[in-house]
N, C-alpha and C positions, 0 to 999 in steps of 0.2 A: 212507460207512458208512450215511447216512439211506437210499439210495439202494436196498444192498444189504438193508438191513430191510424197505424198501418190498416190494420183489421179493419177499422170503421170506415177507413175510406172505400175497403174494397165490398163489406156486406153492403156501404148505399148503395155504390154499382151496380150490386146485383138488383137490390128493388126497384134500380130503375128500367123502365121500360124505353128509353130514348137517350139522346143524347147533353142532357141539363147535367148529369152529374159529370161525365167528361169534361166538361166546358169548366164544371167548376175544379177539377182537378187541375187544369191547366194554368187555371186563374193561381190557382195554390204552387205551381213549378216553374211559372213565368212572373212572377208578381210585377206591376207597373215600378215599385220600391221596392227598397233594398230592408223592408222593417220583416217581411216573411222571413221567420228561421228556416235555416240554409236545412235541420233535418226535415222541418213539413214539405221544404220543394222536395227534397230528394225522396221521401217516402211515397211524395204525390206521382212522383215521375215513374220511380218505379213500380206504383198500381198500374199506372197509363202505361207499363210497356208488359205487364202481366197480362191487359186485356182486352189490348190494342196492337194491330200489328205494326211493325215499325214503318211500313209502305200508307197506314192509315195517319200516322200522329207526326209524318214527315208533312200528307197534305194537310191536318187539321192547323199547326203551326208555325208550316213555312220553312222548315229548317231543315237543315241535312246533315246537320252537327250533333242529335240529340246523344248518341252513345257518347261522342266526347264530352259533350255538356254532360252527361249522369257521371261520366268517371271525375271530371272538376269537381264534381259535390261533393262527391266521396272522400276528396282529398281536403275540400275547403272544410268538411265536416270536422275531419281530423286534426286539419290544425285548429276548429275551435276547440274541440276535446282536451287538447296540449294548451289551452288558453289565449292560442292568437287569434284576432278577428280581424277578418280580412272580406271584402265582398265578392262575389266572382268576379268580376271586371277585374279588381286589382290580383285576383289570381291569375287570370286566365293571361294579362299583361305583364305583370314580373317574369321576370328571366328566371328560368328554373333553376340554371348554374348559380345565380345569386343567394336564392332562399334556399336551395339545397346547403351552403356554406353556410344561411344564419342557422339552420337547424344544426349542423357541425358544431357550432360556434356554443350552442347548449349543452353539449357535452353529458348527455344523459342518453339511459337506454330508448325511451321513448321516442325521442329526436331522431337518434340514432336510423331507426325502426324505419320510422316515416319519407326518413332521406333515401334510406336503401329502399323504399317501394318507388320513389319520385326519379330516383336515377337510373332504375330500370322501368320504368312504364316511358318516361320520356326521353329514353334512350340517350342520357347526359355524357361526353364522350373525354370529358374534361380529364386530365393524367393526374390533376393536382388535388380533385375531388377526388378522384377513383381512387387513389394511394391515401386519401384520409379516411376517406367510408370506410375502408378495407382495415384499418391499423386500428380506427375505433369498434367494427364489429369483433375485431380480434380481441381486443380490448376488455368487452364484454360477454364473450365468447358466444358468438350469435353464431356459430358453427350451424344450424339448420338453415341458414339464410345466406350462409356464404359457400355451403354447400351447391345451393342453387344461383346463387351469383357469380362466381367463381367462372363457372365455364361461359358464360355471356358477355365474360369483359378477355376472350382468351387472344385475342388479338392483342393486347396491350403483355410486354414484357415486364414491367419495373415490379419487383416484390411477388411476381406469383408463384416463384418456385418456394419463397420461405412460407408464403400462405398455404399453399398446398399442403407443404409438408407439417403444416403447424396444425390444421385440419385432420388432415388421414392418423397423425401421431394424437391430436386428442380423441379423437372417434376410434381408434385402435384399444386407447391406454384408457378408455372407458369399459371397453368388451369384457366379459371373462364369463368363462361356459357356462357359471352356477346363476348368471343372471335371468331375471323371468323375459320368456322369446329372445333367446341368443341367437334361434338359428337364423329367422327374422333379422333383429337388427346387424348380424354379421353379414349376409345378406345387401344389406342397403351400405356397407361401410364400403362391401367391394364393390359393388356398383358405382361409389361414389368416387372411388381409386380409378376405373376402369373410364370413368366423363373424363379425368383429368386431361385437357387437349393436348400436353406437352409430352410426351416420354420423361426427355432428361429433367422435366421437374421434379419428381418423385425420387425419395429418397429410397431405394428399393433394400438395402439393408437392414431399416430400420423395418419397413414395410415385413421382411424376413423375419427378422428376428419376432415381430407381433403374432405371426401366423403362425410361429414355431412355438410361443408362449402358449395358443389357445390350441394346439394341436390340430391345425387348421392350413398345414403349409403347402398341400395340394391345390389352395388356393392360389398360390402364386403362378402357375403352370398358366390357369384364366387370365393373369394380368399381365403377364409375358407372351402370351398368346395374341391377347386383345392390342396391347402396344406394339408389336410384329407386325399386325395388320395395318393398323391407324399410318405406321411409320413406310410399311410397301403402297397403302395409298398414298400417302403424301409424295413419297418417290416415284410413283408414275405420275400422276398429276403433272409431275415437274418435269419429268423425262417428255411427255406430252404435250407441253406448254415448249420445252425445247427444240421437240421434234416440227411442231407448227413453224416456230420460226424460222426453224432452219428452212422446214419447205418454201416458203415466204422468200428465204433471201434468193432462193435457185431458181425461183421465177422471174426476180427482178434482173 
């Protein structure tokens, strides 16, 4: 049904010769109430940015918010999908640390899901969220997700060296050569060893002994290679940052 409203809105656009069906999309993405379902604005909006430039429906509207207003939808859609309804005001005005905790507080994959998109888009910096996200994605093994989470939060120490390793050992202890595209996804495992921001996170034993199973231990050479590097950057960085100061004090 979303689908086919998409579509219709966009083939009126086309028969129109001026600007009446614009106006009515808009009417449909801005509604005066809050009775518009949250997918017709959002479908409407995203016609109006298919066929409008965003320099045009910034003057048509008034607003300079619109990409943030379309990702709210996205989100407030979602949590009506998951059953909660909510209007954008009351999204866009809750504390995202708060509703991220009631979605925690549900204790399902779904919740789960939704929390990890909301504390990476609004960059939520909380230690006490980040260590539940992290223990319930583990939980559920959302290893594709914490894959790409994982290195976003690598400023924060508490628990990433046992996630890492809880990751790279189930992503390893899945592999084995008879499976369909090994060389592919062994490929993306090392990759995924190699983002690790930490050196001394990684258990490289165990890391060993996996590459030794698939006969694959030439790979290690790349991740002792690539941790050499990361670990002489980080060391001049600092040598750098030392040497500044020092020059700094011999001025004064």
């Amino acid at each position: 049904m979303r689908i086919v409203r998409f579509i219709c809105f966009r083939a009126c656009y086309i028969l129109q010769r001026d600007n009446e069906f614009a106006s009515f999309l808009l009417s449909r993405a801005f509604p005066d109430t809050d009775s518009q379902p949250t997918s017709v604005r959002l479908r409407a909006l995203q016609c109006l940015f298919a066929i409008k430039s965003y320099d045009s429906l910034v003057q048509m509207t008034g607003r300079g918010d619109l990409k943030y207003y379309l990702e709210d939808l996205h989100f407030v859609m979602e949590l009506e999908n998951l059953g909660f309804s909510y209007t954008m005001e009351e999204f866009q005005s809750w504390s995202k640390g708060d509703l991220i905790q009631y979605l925690l507080s549900r204790s399902n994959t779904y919740c789960t899901r939704l929390a990890f998109k909301l504390i990476v888009h609004y960059q939520v910096k909380e230690t006490t969220l980040i260590n539940e996200i992290l223990n319930q994605m583990m939980s559920y093994n959302m290893v594709d997700e914490l894959v790409t989470f994982l290195p976003k939060i690598s400023d924060m120490n508490n628990h990433l060296s046992s996630m890492w390793n809880s990751i790279v050992d189930t992503l390893l202890s899945k592999c084995h050569p008879n499976m369909d595209k090994f060389e592919s996804e062994f490929e993306r495992i090392i990759r995924t060893i190699i983002s690790c921001p930490q050196v001394d996170y990684l258990n490289t034993d165990n890391i060993e002994y996996h590459l030794t199973r698939l006969n694959r231990k030439e790979a290690m050479s790349r991740i002792f290679i690539h941790n050499k590097l990361v670990q002489n950057t980080a060391n001049t960085s600092l040598s750098n940052g030392q040497a500044e100061l020092n020059g700094g004090d011999s001025m004064l």
